[in-house]
C-alpha positions as CSV (number, residue, x, y, z in Angstrom):
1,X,-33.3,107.8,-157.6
2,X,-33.1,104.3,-158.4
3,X,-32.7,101.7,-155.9
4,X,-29.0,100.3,-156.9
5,X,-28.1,104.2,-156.3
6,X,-29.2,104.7,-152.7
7,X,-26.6,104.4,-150.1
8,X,-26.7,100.5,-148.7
9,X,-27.6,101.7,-145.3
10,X,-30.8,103.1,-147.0
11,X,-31.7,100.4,-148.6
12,X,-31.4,98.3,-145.6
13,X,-33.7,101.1,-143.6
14,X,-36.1,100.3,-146.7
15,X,-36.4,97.1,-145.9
16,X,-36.6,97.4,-142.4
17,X,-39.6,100.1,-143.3
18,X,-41.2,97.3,-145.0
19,X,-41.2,94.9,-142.9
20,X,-42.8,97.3,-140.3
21,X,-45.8,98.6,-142.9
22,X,-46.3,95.3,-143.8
23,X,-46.8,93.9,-140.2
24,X,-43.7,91.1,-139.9
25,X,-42.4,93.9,-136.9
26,X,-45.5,95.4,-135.1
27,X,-45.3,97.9,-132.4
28,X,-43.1,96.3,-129.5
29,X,-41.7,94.0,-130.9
30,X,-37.7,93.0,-131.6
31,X,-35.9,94.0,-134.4
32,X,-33.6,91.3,-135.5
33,X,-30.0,92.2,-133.6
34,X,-27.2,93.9,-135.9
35,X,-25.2,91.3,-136.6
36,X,-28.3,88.7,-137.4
37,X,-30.2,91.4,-140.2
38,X,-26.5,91.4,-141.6
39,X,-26.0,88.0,-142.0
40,X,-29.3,87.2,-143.3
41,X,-28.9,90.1,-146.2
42,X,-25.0,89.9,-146.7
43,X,-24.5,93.2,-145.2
44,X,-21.7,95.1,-143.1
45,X,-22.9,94.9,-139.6
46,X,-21.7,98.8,-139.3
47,X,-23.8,99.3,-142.3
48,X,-26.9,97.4,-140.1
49,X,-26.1,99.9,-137.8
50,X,-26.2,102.7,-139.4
51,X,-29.9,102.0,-141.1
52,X,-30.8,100.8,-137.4
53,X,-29.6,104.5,-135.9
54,X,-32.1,105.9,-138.8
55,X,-34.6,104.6,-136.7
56,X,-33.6,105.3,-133.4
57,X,-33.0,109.0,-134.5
58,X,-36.5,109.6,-136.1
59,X,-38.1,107.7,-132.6
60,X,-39.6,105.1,-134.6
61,X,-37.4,102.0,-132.3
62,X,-36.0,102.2,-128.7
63,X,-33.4,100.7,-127.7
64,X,-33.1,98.7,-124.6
65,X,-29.7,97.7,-123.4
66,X,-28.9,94.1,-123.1
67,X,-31.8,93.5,-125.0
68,X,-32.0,94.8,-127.9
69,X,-33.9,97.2,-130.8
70,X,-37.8,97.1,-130.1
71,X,-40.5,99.1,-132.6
72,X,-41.5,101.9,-130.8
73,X,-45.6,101.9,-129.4
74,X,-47.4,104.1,-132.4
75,X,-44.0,103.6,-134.9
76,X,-46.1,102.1,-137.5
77,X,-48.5,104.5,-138.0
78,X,-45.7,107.5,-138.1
79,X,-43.9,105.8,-140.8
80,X,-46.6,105.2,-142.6
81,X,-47.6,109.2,-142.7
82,X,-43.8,110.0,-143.4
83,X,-43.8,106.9,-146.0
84,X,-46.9,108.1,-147.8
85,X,-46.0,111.7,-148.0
86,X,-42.8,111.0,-149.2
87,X,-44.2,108.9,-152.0
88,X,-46.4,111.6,-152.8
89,X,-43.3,113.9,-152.8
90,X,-40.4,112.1,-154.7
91,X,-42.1,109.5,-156.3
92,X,-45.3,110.1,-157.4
93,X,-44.4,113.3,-159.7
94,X,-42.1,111.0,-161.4
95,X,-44.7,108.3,-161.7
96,X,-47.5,111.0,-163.0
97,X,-45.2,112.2,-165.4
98,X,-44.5,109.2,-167.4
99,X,-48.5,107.9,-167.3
100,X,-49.0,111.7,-168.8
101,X,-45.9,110.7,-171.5
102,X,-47.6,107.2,-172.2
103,X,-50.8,108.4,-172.6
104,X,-51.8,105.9,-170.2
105,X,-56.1,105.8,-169.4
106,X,-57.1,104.6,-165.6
107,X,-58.7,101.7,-166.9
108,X,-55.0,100.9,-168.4
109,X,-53.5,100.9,-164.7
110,X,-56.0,99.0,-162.8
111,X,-56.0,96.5,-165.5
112,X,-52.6,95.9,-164.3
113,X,-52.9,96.7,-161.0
114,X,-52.6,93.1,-159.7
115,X,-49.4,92.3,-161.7
């Protein structure tokens, strides 16, 4: 499934998954509140919501009232697991099929690896 056909409130969670994996949210530390993550990507703060309660129901955030979202201690690893296998999954089948069709060698991938 191609990005532009996910649901919005997926595509926000994406990019809230992200931005955990890639370190800019570490365990314990704030989310950006609802209505500031929807004013920095344009989005319905419901939608914000929603992709937030994605988190809150898998146990990778807690909420604290008056406060606000915080990564939960040992979130990043677990979405990393859940991240990877779902690559390996969804995407990766897809991916291995059209290398296959192209007829693409290794050394043709790592040659573009860093593009």
């Amino acid at each position: 499934m191609s990005g532009d056909a996910q649901p919005v409130y997926l595509r926000l969670r994406d990019t809230i998954a992200a931005a955990i994996l890639d370190g800019s949210y570490r365990d314990g530390d704030p989310l950006p509140s609802v209505r500031a993550f929807a004013a920095e990507h344009g989005a319905n703060p419901l939608t914000v919501a929603k992709a937030y309660q994605t988190f809150q129901d898998e146990g990778l955030v807690n909420v604290r009232r008056g406060v606000g979202m915080f990564v939960a201690p040992g979130a990043t690893k677990r979405l990393l697991a859940s991240e990877r296998q779902a690559f390996l999954d969804v995407q990766w089948p897809r991916i291995a099929a059209t290398i296959r069709r192209l007829d693409l060698s290794v050394a043709e991938l790592l040659e573009h690896s860093d593009a």
